[in-house]
Structure formats: structure tokens, C-alpha cells
N, C-alpha and C positions, 0 to 999 in steps of 0.2 A: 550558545543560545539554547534553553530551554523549549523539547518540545510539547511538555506539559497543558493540554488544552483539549478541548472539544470542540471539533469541523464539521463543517457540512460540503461537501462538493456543490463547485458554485458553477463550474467548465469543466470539458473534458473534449480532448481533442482526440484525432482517431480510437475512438471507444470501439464499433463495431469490426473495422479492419484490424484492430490490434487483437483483440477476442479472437477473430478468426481466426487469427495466425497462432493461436496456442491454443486454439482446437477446444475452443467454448461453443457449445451449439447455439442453432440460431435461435430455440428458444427463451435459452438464457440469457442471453446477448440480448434481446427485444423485452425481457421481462425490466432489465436491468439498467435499460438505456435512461430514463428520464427517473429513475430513483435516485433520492437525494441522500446517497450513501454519506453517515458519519461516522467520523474515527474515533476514538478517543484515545491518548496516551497521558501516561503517567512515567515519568521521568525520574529515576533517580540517583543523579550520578551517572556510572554506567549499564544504568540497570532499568529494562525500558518492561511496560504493559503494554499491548500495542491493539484496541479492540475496534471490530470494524465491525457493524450495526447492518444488517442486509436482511430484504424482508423472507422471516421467518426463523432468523437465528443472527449470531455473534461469532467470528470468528477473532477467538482471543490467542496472542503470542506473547510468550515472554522470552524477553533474551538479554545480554550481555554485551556488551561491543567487544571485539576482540577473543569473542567466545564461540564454541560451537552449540549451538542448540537448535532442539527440534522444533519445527514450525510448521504448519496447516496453511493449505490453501482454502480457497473460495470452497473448492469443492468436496473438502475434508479429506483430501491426503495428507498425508505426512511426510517428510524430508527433516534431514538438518542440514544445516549450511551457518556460516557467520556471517554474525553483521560486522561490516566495517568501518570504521570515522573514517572519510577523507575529506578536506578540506570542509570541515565542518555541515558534509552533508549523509547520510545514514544509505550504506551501499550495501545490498543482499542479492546475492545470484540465487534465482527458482529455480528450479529445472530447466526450463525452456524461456526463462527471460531476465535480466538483469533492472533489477529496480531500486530507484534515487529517491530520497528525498530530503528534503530541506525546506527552510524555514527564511519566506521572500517575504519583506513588509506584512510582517505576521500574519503571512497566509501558509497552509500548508501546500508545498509543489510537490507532484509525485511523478517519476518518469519511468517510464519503464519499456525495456527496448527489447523486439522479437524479431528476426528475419525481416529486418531493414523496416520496421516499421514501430513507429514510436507514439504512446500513448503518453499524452500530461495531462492531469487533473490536478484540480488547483481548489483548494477548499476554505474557506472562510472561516477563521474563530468566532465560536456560538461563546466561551465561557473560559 
């Protein structure tokens, strides 16, 4: 399945406890709670854009499946790490969290798991 498309967060389930737990202040946390963050990706092949729209900038990621490269958080660090296919869904360890996604009744699912606490955001195709 192709994740080529443009979302919007539609839910999001432990947003503030999961922030917390990897040590996002409570600023940001409260600026970020009810913004209707969108993604966009471009697909192709194994060869992914990955850009997330957050108010006052874009953080964009290019990567490879099965490749290592460097990738930006929210907050403009840098890391590399690879992305992984398993069972047809897009698997990347951060630093401090392991985050899923895939492609449910063409909706974007994103999970991502921190010291026993799990955030899903689930985003709707605009396009």
C-alpha cells in the first residue's frame, strides 16, 4: 500500500502523557494539543519524503527502508536510525521512543511507544 498522500490529525490518544514522558515541556505540549498537525508523504518505491507542517515550520525527512539515515525531530535534533517494512507497516526507533505507522481504511495510524505509555494519532486523507 502506498503511503503517498496528504493528512490531517483527526484523534490522538495519550498526547500530553506521552510528551511527557520524553520530556516535551508543558509549554509545548499545551501549544500543540488541539493543532491540527498535517503530514505529507511522497512515496517512491523505497524511497519515502516524510514532511510534518507544525505551526511556524516543517519538519522534513528523507529516508530509505532498509537504510540508515539521518532524521530531525519536532525539536530540531538530529539522529540517524533506519526505517524498517515489517508487516507492511513503517517501523523507526527515536531516541527515547519506537514509532509505527501504517495505512488503516486510508487513514494514517501513528503509534508510538515511551516508558509504558502509548500515543495513536490517526489522521484523515485531505488529498
Amino acid at each position: 500500500m502506498s503511503y503517498t498522500g496528504k493528512y490531517e490529525v483527526e484523534t490522538q490518544e495519550n498526547y500530553d502523557a506521552f510528551l511527557k514522558t520524553i520530556g516535551i515541556p508543558d509549554e509545548t505540549i499545551e501549544k500543540g494539543r488541539n493543532f491540527k498537525l498535517v503530514t505529507e508523504v511522497v512515496q517512491n518505491g523505497n524511497d519515502f519524503t516524510w514532511n510534518q507542517i507544525y505551526p511556524g515550520h516543517t519538519v522534513t525527512n528523507k529516508f530509505t527502508i532498509g537504510q540508515e539515515s539521518e532524521m530531525e525531530t519536532v525539536s530540531g535534533k538530529k539522529f540517524k536510525t533506519t526505517v524498517r517494512l515489517e508487516n507492511g507497516k513503517l517501523v523507526v526507533n527515536f531516541e527515547n521512543y519506537q514509532h509505527t505507522t501504517e495505512i488503516v481504511d486510508g487513514k494514517l495510524v501513528e503509534t508510538s511507544v515511551a516508558g509504558g505509555v502509548t500515543l495513536k494519532k490517526t489522521s484523515k486523507r485531505l488529498a
